[in-house]
C-alpha positions as CSV (number, residue, x, y, z in Angstrom):
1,X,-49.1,90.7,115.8
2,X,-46.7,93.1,116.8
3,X,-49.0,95.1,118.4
4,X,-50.3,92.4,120.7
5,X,-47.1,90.9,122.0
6,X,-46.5,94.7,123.2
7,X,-49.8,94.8,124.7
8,X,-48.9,90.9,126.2
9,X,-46.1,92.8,127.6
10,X,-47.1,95.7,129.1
11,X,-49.8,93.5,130.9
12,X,-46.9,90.7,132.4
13,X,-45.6,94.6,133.4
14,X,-48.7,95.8,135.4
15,X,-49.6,92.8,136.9
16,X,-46.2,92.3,138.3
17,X,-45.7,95.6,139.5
18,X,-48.9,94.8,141.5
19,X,-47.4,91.1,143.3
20,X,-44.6,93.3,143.6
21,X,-46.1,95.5,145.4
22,X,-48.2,93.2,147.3
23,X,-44.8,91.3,148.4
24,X,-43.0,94.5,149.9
25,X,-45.6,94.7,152.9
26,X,-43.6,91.5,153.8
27,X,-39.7,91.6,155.1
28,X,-39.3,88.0,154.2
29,X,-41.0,88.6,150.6
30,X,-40.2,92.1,149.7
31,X,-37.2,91.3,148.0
32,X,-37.8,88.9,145.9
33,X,-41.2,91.0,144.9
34,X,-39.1,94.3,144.1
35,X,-36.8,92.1,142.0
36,X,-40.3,90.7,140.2
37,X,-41.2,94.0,139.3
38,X,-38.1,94.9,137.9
39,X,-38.1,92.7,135.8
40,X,-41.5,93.7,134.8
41,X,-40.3,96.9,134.1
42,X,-37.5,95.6,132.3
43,X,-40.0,93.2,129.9
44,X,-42.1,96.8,129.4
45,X,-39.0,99.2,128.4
46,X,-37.8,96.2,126.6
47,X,-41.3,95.9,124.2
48,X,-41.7,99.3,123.8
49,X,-38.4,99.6,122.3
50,X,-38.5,96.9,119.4
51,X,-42.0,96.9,119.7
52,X,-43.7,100.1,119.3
53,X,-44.8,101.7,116.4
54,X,-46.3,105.0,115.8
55,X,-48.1,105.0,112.0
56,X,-46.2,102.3,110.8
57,X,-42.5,103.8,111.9
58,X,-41.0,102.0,114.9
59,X,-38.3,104.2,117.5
60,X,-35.3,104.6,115.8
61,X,-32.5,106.3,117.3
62,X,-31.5,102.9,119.2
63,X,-27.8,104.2,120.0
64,X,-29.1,107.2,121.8
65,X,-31.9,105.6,124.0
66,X,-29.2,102.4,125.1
67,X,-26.9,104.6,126.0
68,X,-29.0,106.4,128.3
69,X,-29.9,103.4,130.0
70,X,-26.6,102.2,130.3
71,X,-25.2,105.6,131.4
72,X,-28.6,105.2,134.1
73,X,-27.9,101.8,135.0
74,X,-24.1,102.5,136.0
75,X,-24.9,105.3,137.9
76,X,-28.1,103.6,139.5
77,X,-26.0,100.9,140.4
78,X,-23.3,102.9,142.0
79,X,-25.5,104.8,143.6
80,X,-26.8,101.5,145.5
81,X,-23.9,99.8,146.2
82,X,-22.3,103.2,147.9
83,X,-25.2,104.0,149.8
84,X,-24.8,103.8,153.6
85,X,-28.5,103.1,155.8
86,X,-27.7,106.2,157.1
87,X,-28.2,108.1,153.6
88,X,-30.6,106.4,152.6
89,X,-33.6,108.7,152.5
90,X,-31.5,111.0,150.9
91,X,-30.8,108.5,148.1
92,X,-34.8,107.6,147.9
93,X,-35.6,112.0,147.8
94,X,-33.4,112.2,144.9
95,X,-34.0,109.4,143.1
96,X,-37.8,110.4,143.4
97,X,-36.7,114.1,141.9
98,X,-35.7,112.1,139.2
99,X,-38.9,110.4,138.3
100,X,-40.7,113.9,138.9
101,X,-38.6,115.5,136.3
102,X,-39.0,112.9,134.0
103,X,-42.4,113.6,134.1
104,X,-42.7,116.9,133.7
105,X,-40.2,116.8,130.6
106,X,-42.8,114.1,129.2
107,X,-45.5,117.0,129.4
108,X,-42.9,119.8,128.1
109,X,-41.7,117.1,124.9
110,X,-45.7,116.6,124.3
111,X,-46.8,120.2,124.8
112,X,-43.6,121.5,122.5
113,X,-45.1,118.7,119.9
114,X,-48.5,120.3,119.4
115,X,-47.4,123.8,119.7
116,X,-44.8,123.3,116.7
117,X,-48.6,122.6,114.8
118,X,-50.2,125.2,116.3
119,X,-48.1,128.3,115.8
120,X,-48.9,127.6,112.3
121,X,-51.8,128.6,112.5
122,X,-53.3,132.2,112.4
123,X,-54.9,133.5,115.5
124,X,-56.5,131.2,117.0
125,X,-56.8,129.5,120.5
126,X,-54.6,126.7,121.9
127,X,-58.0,125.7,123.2
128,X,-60.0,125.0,119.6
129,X,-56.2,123.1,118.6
130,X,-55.9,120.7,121.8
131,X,-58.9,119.7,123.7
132,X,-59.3,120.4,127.2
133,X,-58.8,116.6,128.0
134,X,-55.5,116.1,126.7
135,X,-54.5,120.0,127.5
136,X,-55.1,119.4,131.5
137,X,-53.3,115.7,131.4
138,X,-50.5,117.7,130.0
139,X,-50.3,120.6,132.6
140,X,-51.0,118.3,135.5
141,X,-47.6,115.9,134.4
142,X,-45.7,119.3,134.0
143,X,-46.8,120.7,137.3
144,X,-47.0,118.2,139.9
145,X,-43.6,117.1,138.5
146,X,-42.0,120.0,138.6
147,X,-43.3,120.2,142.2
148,X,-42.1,116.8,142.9
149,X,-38.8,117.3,141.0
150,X,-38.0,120.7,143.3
151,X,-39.2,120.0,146.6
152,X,-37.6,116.3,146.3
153,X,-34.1,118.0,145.9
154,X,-34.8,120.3,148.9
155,X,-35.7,117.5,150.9
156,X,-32.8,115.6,149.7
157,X,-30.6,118.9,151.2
158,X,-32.3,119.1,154.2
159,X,-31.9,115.3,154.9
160,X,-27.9,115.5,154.0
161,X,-27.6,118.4,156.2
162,X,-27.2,120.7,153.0
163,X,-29.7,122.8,153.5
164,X,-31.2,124.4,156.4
165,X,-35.1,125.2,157.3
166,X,-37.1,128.1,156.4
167,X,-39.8,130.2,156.7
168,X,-41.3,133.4,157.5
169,X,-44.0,135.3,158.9
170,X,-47.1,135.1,155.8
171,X,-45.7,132.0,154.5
172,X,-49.2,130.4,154.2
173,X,-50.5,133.3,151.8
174,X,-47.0,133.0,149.7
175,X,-47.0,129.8,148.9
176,X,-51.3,130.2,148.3
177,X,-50.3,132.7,146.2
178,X,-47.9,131.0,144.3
179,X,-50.2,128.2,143.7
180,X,-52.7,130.5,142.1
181,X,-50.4,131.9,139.4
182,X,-49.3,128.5,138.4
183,X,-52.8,127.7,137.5
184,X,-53.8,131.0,136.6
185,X,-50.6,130.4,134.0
186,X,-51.4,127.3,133.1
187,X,-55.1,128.4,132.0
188,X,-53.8,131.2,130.1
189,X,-51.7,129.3,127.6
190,X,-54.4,127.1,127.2
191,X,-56.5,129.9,126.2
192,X,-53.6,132.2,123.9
193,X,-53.9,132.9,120.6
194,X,-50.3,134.3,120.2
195,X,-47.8,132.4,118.2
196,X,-45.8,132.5,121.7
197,X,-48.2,130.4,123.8
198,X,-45.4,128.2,125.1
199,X,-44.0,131.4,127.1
200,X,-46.8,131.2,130.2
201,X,-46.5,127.3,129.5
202,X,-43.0,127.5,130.7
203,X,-43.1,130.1,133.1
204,X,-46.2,127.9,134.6
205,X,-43.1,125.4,135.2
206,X,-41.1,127.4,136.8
207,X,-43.4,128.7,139.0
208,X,-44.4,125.4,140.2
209,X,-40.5,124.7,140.5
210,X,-40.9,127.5,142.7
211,X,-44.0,126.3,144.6
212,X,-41.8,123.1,145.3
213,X,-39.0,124.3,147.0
214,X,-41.2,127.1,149.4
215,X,-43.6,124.2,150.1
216,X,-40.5,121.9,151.6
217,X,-38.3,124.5,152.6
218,X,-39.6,125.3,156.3
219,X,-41.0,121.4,157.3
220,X,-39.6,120.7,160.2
221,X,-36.7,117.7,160.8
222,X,-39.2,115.3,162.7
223,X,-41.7,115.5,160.0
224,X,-39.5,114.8,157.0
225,X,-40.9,111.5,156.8
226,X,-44.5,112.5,155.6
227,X,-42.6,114.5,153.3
228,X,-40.7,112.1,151.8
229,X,-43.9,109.9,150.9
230,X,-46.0,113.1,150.2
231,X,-43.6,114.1,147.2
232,X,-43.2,110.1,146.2
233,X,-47.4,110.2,145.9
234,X,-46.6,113.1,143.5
235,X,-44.4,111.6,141.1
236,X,-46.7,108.5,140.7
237,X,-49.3,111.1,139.9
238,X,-47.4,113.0,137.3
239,X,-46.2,109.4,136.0
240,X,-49.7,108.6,135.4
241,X,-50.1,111.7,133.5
242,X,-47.5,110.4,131.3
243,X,-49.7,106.9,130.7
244,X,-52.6,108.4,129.8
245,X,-50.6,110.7,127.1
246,X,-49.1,107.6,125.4
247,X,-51.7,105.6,126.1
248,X,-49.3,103.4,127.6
249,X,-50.8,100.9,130.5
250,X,-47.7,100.0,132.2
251,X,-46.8,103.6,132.9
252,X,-50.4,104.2,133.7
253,X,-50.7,101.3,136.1
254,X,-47.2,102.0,137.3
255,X,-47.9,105.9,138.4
256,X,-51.4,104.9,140.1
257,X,-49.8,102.1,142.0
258,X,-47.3,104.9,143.4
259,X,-49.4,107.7,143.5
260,X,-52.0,105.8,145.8
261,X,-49.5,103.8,148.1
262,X,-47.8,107.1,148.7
263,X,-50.9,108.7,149.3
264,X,-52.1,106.4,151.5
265,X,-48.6,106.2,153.6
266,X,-48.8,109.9,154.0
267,X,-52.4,109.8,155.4
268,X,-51.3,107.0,158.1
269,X,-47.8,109.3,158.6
270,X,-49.9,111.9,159.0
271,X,-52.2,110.4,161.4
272,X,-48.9,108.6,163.3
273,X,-47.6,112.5,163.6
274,X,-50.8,113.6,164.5
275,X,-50.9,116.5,161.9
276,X,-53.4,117.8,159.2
277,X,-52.3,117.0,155.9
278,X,-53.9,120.5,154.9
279,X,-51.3,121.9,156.6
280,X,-48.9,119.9,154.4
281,X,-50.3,121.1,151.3
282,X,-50.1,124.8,152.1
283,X,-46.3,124.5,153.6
284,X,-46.9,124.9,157.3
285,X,-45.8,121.0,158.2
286,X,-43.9,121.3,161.0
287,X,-41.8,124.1,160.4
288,X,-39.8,126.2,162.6
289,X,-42.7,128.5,163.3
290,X,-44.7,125.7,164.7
291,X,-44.0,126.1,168.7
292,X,-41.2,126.7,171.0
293,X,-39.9,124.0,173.4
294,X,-36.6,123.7,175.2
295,X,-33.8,124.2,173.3
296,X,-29.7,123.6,173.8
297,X,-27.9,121.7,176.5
298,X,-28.9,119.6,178.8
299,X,-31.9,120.9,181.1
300,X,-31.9,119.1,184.6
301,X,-30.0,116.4,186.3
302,X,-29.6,113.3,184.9
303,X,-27.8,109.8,185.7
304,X,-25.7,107.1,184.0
305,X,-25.7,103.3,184.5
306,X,-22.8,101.1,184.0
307,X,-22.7,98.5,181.1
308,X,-21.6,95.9,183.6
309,X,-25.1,97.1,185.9
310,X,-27.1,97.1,182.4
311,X,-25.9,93.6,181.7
312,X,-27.4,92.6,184.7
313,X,-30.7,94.6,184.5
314,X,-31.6,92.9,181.3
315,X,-30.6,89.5,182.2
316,X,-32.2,88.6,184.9
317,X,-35.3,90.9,183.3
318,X,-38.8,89.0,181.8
319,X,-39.8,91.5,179.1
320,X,-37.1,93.5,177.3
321,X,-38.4,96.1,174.6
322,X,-35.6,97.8,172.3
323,X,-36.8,101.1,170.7
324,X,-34.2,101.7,167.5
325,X,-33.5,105.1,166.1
326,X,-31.3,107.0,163.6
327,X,-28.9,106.5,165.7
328,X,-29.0,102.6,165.2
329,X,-28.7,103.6,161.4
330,X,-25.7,106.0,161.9
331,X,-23.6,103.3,164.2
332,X,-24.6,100.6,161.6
333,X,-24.9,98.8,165.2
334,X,-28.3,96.7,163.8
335,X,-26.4,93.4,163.5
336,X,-24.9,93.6,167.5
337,X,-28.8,94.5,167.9
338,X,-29.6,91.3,166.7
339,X,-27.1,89.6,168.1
340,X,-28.0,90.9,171.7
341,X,-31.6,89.7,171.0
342,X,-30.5,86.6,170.4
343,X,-28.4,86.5,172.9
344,X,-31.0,87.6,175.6
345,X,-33.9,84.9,174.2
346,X,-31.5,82.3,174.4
347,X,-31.5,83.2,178.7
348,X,-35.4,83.0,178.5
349,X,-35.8,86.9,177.8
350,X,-39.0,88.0,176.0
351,X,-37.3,90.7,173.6
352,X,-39.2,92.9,171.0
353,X,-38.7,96.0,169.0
354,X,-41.3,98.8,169.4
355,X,-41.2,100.7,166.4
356,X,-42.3,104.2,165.6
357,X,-43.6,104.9,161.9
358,X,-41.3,108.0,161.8
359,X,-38.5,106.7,163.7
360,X,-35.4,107.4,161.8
361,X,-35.6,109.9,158.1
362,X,-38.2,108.2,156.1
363,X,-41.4,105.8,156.1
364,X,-40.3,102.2,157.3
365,X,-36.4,103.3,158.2
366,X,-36.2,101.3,160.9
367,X,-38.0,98.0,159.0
368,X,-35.4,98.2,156.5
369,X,-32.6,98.2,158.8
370,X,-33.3,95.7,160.7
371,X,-34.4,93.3,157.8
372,X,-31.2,93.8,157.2
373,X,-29.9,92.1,159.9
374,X,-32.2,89.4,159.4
375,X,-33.9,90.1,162.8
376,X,-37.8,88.3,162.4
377,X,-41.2,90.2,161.7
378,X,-42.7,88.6,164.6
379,X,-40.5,90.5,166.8
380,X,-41.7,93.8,165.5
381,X,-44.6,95.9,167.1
382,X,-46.3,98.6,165.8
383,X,-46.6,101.7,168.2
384,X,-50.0,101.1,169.4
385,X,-49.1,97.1,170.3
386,X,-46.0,98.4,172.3
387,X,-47.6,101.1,174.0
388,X,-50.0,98.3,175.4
389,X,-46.9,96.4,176.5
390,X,-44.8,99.0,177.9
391,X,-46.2,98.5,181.4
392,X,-45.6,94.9,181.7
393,X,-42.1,95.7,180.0
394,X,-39.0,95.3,182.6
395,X,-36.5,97.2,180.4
396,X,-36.9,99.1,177.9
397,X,-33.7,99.8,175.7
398,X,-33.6,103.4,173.5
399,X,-30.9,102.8,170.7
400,X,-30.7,106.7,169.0
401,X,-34.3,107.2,169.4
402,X,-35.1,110.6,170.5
403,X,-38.0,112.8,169.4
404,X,-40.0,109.9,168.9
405,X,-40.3,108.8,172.8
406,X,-40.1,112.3,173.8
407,X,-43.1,113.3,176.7
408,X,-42.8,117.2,175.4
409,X,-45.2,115.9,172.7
410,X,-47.9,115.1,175.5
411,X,-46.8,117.6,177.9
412,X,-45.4,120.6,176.6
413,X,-48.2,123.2,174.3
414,X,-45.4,125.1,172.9
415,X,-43.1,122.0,171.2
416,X,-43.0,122.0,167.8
417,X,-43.6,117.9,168.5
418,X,-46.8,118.3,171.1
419,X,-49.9,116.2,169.6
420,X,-47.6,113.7,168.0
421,X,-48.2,110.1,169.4
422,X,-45.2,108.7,170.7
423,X,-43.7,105.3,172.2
424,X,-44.8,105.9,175.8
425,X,-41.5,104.1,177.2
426,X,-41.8,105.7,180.6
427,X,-44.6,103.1,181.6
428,X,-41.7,100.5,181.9
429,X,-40.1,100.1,185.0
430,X,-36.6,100.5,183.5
431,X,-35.6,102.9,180.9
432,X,-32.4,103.2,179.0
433,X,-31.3,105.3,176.5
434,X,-28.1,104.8,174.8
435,X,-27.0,108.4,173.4
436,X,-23.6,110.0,171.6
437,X,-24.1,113.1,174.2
438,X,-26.9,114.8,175.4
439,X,-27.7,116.9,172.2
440,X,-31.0,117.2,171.2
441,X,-32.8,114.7,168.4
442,X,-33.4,116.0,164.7
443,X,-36.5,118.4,166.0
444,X,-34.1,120.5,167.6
445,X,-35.4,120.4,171.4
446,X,-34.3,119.0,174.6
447,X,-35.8,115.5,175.8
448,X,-37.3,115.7,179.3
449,X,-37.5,111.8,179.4
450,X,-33.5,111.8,179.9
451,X,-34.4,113.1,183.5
452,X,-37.3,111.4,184.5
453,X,-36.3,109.2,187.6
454,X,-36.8,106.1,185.9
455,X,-34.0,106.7,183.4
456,X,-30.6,105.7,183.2
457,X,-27.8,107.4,180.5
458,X,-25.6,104.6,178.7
459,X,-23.4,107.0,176.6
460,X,-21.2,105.7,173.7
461,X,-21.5,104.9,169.9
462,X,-24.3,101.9,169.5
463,X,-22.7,99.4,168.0
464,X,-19.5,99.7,170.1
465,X,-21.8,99.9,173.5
466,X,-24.2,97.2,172.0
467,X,-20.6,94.8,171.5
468,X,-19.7,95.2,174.6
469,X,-23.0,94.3,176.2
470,X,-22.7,91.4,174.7
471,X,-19.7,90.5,176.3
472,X,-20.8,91.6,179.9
473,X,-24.1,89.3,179.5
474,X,-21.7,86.2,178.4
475,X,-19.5,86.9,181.3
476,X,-22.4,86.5,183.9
């Protein structure tokens, strides 16, 4: 009986980890479906607990597993609560380490189990002791974790500013290389008949910790995004691992649901950046080594427009488009964003966002921040919608946006950026870009749109210059 209400559980788990899913591709549903799956979650952990048994013998050791979930929730929480938008894909690249390391010490804990048995035995394979099957779910779990695990904490430096790119001439044939002796390690301890067949088992781990942190280390700023869901696919994969080791559904169902939503993410990031996702896998993404393109200051004259001449420019315009950026998300100015919209509509305005899928330091930044300030669905367009209306478009506002409307990507072979689509803002008849200074975006290179002679410099921090805006348009 016992047995069924656990299986009765793991299934509410699964099937509401898949509404839950279902509901985040909505900003008006997706919290109440991440809270649904939670609590899925919380119904699985919950069963297994009480419920499990394993020949008859249930858990045990209650004091130490509650304590880690209440020294996981409390730091979880805090974690959340203290998180600015701004550091937010730092927060999601650790807290996907996490689940990669989890499940590569699921495949260590399993692997140590049976080899206790085996080095019982005389001389014999690993092989003839643990089938093939169960040997390569193992492995996988271990390595694609590890990998996760390592190159989520280099991502999570990069993205804080901790840790700078890098890479070399013969990268490529490194990290190939690399790659080879982890499995090359991994099929020998499959195949030892020494009593110390967990020595190439571990040292297949740390090789693919290594493998990890040369395949983030030289991606390039602008292309952290694809990262960022790349490494998330790999957890859910390693995750999965897990499920089919313990023969437990929710984990299973859990880790596929991941590993194919981030897979699929990274294919459309991919296709959004214009990149090969071979190149991702070997550790060429967007490095440093990618191309040249202007670098430093300021290359060419440029000029500035008043707020009190912007006020009026977007008033009395038909069509306003507002392109937000990291910048947005460092000023925490999305609320005055909103407020301007609204502000603008009620004067007859036609205002919409036009919204890169890289804009900002992960998949959906700029979604998330503006849900946030409760600003409607409707209003936002995908890149390929607002590059159809940029030419009927009167103004079009840049909030902190930078390598993401940048023409060096159409115009300019050597940019590490050329061959990514962009927002093609210049086909507007006004263009604005509201910037700190003139220092280049994330990418590291110089934005010829800044002097194109349809484009006007409104320096100052967002939400300060987005506030008084706002006062300007209510003073007309």
């Amino acid at each position: 009986m016992e047995f069924s209400i656990l299986t009765l559980c793991y299934l509410v788990g699964s099937v509401t980890f898949i509404i839950g899913l279902k509901m985040l591709s909505n900003p008006a549903t997706a919290r109440r479906g991440n809270l649904l799956a939670a609590a899925g979650m919380a119904i699985a952990i919950i069963g297994t607990i009480f419920l499990y048994e394993d020949g008859g013998k249930k858990l045990g050791n209650y004091g130490w597993i509650f304590a880690g979930i209440i020294v996981g929730t409390v730091i979880g929480t805090l974690a959340a609560k203290k998180v600015q938008m701004t550091a937010m894909p730092e927060m999601v690249s650790m807290f996907n380490g996490m689940g990669g390391a989890c499940a590569a010490l699921i495949s260590a804990v399993e692997f140590d189990y049976l080899y206790q048995a085996f080095k019982t035995m005389d001389a014999q394979p690993l092989s003839e002791f643990v089938s093939f099957g169960h040997y390569l779910t193992i492995i996988a779990g271990a390595i694609i974790g590890s990998v996760s695990f390592a190159g989520s904490i280099i991502a999570w430096g990069k993205l804080s500013g901790k840790i700078k790119d890098f890479s070399f001439k013969g990268q490529h044939i490194v990290n190939l290389l690399l790659l080879f002796l982890v499995l090359a390690t991994a099929a020998y301890a499959h195949h030892s008949a020494s009593s110390a067949a967990n020595i190439p088992f571990f040292i297949t781990i740390a090789l693919s910790l290594v493998y990890g942190v040369m395949f983030v280390m030289p991606i390039g700023g602008a292309d952290m995004p694809v990262v960022i869901s790349l490494l998330n696919s790999f957890t859910g994969v390693a995750a999965a691992c897990g499920g089919f080791l313990y023969d437990n559904k929710v984990m299973l169902t859990g880790g596929i649901l991941v590993g194919a939503a981030g897979t699929l993410l990274t294919i459309l990031m991919c296709k959004a950046m214009n990149r090969s996702l071979k190149n991702v896998l070997i550790g060429s993404f967007g490095g440093n080594a990618a191309g040249g393109g202007a670098k430093g200051g300021p290359q060419g004259a440029y000029k500035e427009i008043s707020l009190s001449d912007t006020a009026v420019i977007m008033t009395y315009a038909h069509k306003v488009m507002i392109v937000p950026g990291y910048g947005l998300a460092v000023a925490q100015a999305q609320h005055a964003c909103h407020e301007l919209e609204k502000l603008l509509t009620e004067k007859g305005v036609d205002v919409k966002y036009a919204i890169h899928p890289v804009a900002g330091r992960m998949p959906g930044h700029m979604n998330v921040l503006l849900a946030e300030a409760d600003v409607s669905y409707d209003k936002l367009e995908e890149m390929e919608q607002a590059n159809d209306e940029f030419s009927t478009t009167d103004v079009v506002l840049i909030l902190g946006a930078n390598d993401v409307v940048n023409p060096a990507a159409k115009t300019d072979p050597s940019s590490p950026i050329y061959g990514m689509p962009i927002l093609d803002v210049e086909l507007a008849k006004n263009v604005i870009v509201n910037k700190r200074s003139m220092k280049p975006g994330y990418a590291g290179i110089e934005n010829e749109l800044f002097f194109r002679p349809k484009t006007s410099m409104l320096f100052g921090d967002a939400k300060k210059v987005l506030q008084e805006l706002i006062t300007e348009i209510k003073n007309l």
